[in-house]
C-alpha positions as CSV (number, residue, x, y, z in Angstrom):
1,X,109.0,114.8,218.7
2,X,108.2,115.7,214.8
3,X,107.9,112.5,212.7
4,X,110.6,112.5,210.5
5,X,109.8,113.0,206.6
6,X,109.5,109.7,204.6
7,X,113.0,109.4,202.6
8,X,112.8,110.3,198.8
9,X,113.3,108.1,196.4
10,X,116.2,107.4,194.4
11,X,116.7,109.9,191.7
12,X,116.5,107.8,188.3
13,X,120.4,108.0,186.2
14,X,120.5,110.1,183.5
15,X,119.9,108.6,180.4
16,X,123.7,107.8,178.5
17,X,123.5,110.0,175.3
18,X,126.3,107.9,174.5
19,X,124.5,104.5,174.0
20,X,121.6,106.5,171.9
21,X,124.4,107.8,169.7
22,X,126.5,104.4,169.4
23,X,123.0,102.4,168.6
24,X,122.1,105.1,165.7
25,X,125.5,105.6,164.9
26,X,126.7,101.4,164.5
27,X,123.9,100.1,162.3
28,X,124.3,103.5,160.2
29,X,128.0,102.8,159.5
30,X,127.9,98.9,158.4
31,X,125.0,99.9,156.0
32,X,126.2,102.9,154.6
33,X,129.3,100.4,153.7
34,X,127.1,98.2,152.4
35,X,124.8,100.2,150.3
36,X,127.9,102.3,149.1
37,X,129.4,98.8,147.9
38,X,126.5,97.0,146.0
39,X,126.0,100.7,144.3
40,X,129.5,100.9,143.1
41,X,130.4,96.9,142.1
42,X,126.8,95.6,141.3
43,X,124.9,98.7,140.0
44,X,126.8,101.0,138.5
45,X,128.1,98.7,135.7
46,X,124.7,98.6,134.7
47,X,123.7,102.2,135.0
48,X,122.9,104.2,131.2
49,X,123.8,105.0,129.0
50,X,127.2,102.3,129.6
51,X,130.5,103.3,128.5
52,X,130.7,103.3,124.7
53,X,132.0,106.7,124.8
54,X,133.8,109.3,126.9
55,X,130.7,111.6,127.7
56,X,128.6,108.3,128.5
57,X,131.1,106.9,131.1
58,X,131.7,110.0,132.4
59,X,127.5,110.1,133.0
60,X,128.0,107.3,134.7
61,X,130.4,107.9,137.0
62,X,128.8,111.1,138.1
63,X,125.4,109.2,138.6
64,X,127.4,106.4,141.2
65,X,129.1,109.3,142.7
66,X,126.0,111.2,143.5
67,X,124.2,107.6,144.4
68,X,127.5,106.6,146.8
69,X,127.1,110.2,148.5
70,X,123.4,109.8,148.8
71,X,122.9,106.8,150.2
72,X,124.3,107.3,153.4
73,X,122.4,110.4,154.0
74,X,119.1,108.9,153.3
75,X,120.5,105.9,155.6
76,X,121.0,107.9,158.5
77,X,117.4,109.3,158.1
78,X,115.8,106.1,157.5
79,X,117.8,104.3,160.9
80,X,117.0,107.4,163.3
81,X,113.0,107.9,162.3
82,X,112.8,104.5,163.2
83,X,115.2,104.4,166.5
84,X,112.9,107.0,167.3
85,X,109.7,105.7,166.7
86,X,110.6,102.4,168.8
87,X,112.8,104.2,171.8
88,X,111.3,107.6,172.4
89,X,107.8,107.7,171.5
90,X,105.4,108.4,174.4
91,X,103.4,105.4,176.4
92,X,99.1,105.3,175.6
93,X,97.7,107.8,177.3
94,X,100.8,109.6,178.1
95,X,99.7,113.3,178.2
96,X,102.7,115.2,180.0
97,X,105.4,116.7,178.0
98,X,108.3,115.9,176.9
99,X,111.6,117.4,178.9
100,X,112.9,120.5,177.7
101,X,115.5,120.7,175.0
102,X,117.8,123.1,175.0
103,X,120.5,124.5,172.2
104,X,123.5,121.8,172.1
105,X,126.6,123.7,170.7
106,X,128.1,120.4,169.7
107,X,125.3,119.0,167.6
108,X,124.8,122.6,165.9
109,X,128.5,122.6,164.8
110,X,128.5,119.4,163.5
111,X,125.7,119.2,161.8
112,X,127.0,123.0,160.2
113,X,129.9,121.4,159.2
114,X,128.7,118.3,157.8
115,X,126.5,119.6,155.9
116,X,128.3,122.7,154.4
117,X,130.8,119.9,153.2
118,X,128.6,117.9,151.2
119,X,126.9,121.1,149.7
120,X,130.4,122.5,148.6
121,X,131.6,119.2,148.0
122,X,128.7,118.5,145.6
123,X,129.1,122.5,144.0
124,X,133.0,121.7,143.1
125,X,132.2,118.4,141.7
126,X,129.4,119.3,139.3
127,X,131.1,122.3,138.5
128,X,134.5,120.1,137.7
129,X,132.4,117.8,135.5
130,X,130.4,120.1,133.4
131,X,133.9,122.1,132.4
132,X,136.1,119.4,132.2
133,X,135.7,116.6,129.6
134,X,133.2,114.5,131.7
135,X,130.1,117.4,130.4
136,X,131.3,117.6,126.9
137,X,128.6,115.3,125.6
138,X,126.0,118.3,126.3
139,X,125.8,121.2,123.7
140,X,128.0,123.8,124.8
141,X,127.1,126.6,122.2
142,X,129.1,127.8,119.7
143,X,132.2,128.6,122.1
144,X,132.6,125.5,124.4
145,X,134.5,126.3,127.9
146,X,136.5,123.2,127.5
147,X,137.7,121.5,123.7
148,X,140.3,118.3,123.4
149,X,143.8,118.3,122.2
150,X,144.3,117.1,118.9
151,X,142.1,117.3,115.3
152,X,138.6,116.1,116.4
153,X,136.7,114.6,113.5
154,X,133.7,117.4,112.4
155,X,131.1,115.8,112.0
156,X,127.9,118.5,111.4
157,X,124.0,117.0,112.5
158,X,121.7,119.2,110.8
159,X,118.1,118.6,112.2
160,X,115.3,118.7,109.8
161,X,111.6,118.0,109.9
162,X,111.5,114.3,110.7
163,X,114.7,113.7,109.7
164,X,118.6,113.9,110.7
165,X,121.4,114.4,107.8
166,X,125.6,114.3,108.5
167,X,127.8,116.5,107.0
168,X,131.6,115.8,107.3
169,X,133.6,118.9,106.3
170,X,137.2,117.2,106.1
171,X,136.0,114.8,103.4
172,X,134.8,117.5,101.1
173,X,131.7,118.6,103.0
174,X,129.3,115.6,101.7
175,X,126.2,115.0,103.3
176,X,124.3,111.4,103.6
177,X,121.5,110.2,106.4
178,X,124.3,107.5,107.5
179,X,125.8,108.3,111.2
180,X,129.1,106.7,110.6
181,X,132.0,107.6,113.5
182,X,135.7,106.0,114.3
183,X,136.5,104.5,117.7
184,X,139.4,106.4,119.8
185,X,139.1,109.6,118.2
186,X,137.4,112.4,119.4
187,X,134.3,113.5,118.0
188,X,133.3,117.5,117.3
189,X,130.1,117.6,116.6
190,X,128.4,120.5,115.3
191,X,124.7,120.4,115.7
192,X,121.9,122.3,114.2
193,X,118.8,123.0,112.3
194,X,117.0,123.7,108.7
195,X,113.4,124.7,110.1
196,X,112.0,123.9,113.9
197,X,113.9,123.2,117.0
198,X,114.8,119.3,117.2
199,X,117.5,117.9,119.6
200,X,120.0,115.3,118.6
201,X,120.3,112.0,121.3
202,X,122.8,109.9,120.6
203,X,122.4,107.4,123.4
204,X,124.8,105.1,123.7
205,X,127.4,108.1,123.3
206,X,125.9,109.7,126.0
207,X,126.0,113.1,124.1
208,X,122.4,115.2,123.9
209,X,122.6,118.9,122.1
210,X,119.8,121.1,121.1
211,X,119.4,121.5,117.4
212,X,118.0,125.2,116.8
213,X,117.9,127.0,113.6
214,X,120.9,130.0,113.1
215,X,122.5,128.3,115.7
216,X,125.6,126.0,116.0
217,X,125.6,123.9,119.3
218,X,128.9,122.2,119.7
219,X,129.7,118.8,121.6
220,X,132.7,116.4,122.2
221,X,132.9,113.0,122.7
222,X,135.1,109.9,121.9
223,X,134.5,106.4,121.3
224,X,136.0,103.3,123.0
225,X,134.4,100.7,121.4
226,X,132.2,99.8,117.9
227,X,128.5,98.7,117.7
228,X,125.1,100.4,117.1
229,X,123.8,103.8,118.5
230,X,120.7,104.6,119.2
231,X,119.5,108.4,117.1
232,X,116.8,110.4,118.1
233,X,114.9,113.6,119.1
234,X,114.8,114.7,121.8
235,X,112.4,117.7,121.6
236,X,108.8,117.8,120.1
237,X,109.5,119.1,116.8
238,X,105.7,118.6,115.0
239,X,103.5,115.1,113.8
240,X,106.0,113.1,113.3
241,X,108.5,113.5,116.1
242,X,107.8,110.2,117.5
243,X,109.2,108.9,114.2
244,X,112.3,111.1,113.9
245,X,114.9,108.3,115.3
246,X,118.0,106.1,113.3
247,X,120.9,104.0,113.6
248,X,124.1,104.4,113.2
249,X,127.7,103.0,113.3
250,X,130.9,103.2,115.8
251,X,133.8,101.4,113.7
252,X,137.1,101.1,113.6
253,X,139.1,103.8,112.4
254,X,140.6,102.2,109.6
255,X,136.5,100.9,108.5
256,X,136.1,104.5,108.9
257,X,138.6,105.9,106.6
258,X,137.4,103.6,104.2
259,X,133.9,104.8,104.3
260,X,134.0,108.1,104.7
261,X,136.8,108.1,101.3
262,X,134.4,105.8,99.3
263,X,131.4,108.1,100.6
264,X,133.1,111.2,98.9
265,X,133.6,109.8,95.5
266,X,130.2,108.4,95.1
267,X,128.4,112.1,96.1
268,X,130.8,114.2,95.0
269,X,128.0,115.4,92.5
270,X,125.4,116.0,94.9
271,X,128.2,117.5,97.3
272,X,128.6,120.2,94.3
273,X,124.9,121.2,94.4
274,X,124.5,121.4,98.0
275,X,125.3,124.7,99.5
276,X,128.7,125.6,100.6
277,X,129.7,123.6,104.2
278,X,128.7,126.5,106.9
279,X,128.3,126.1,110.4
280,X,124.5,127.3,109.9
281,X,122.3,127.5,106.8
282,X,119.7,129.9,106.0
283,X,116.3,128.0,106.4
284,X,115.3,129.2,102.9
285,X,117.8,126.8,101.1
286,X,116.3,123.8,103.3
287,X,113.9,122.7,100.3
288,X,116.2,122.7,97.7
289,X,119.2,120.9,100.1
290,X,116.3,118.3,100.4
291,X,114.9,118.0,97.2
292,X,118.4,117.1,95.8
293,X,118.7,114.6,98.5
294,X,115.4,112.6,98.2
295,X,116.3,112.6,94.4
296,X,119.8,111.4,95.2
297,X,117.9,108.6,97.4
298,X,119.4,110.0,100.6
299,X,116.5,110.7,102.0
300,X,115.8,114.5,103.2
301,X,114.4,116.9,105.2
302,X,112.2,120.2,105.2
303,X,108.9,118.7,105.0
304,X,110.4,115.6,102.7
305,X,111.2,113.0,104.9
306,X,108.3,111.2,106.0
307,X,107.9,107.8,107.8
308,X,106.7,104.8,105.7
309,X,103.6,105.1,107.9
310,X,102.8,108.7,107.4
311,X,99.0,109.6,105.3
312,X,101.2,112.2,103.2
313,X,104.2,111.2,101.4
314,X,104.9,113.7,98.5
């Protein structure tokens, strides 16, 4: 009589996708909660350039949005690399492969679909912010997409070599070095050049607009609150870029009034000199706009405005 085979051994149970996914997908959840909380309450207050303005909150907010969005995405990476560093990595000296893995209709659709929504997601919310209000403290050109209700204070930055000068159209076109702007009122500014390219950085406004020369680059913003802001360049215009940076003033709008009235009396005489109020100037008139100026003790542009610091000071 044949000796019967020895009996096989138990097979071993499959392995339960289902814990694998619970144990990534648990830990993911209650720090993706987490994470999306201290970013919103705790950091975002703090994030720059604050909330002085309409175009800077709006900055902002987009930044916290994109962080919130983020973080759970480079979560979920973070918490599987090391679930599978710890669970599925082979033993020492474990040469023999891995079991086959074959196409899983479910994890293809979802991972299609998730990620198809964040990339359309993210496409209508950064095109919504850059045509609505929230990217109006970027130049827009001369023909912004989107412009507020209302009459915007003009307010004209006219980049010069190392210098920037104001004009203000609706209080008889009269230019001065001072950045003065009211709170709760938007702001139109109209930004460009007498010689090389410069850019104008307002930072506490949150607004940043290329100043070129021939060209009028428009941006919108509006104040919520008074204090200080922050002026420079933003683009390497020659020596003495480092040094091409001011101060000026969010007020009140009756401070404002007051100033910008007071401001028209005293240079209506050099306003009369200085050519006409146009949305760009011809470059060969940039001497003579700053020669009146520095005479007027405005301080200028064009080659004569130079830091105290500077070897050459004609």
């Amino acid at each position: 009589m044949a000796a019967e085979a020895p009996p096989r051994p138990p097979a071993a149970p499959p392995e339960d996708r289902r814990n694998h996914v619970l144990r990534i997908f648990i830990p993911w959840l209650i720090l993706s909660v987490i994470a999306d909380l201290i970013i919103w309450f705790v950091w975002k207050p703090h994030l720059p350039p604050g909330t002085m303005s309409s175009s800077a909150e709006d900055q902002q907010f987009t930044i916290a949005v994109m962080a919130v969005m983020a973080a759970p995405v480079m979560i979920f990476v973070l918490i599987y690399f090391g679930y599978a560093l710890l669970v599925w990595r082979q033993k020492p000296d474990d040469d023999t492969d891995g079991p086959a893995i074959h196409g899983n209709t479910r994890i293809q659709a979802t991972w299609i679909t998730v990620t198809s929504a964040i990339v359309l997601g993210l496409f209508v919310f950064g095109t919504v912010e850059l045509v609505a209000t929230n990217g109006a403290g970027a130049g827009q050109g001369a023909s912004p997409i989107w412009k507020p209700g209302g009459t915007p204070l003009q307010v004209q930055v006219i980049g010069q070599q190392w210098k920037f000068t104001y004009r203000y159209p609706q209080f008889g076109g009269f230019e001065t070095s001072q950045l003065v702007l009211p709170t709760n009122q938007w702001i139109e500014f109209h930004v460009t050049s007498l010689d090389v390219i410069h850019s104008f950085w307002a930072y506490q406004l949150g607004v940043k607009a290329d100043a070129n020369p021939g060209v009028d680059n428009v941006a919108y913003t509006k104040i919520n609150n008074t204090g200080e802001i922050v002026v420079r360049c933003a683009e390497l215009c020659g020596l003495w870029h480092g040094a091409m940076r001011d101060y000026g003033q969010a007020v009140s709008a009756g401070a404002f009034q007051t100033w910008a009235r007071t401001s028209e009396t005293r240079l209506a005489a050099v306003t009369k000199i200085l050519p006409p109020y146009a949305l760009t100037y011809d470059p060969t008139v940039a001497p003579q706009m700053a020669k009146i100026m520095v005479q007027n003790g405005l301080g200028g542009g064009a080659g004569l405005s130079y830091p105290d610091n500077a070897p050459v000071n004609p």
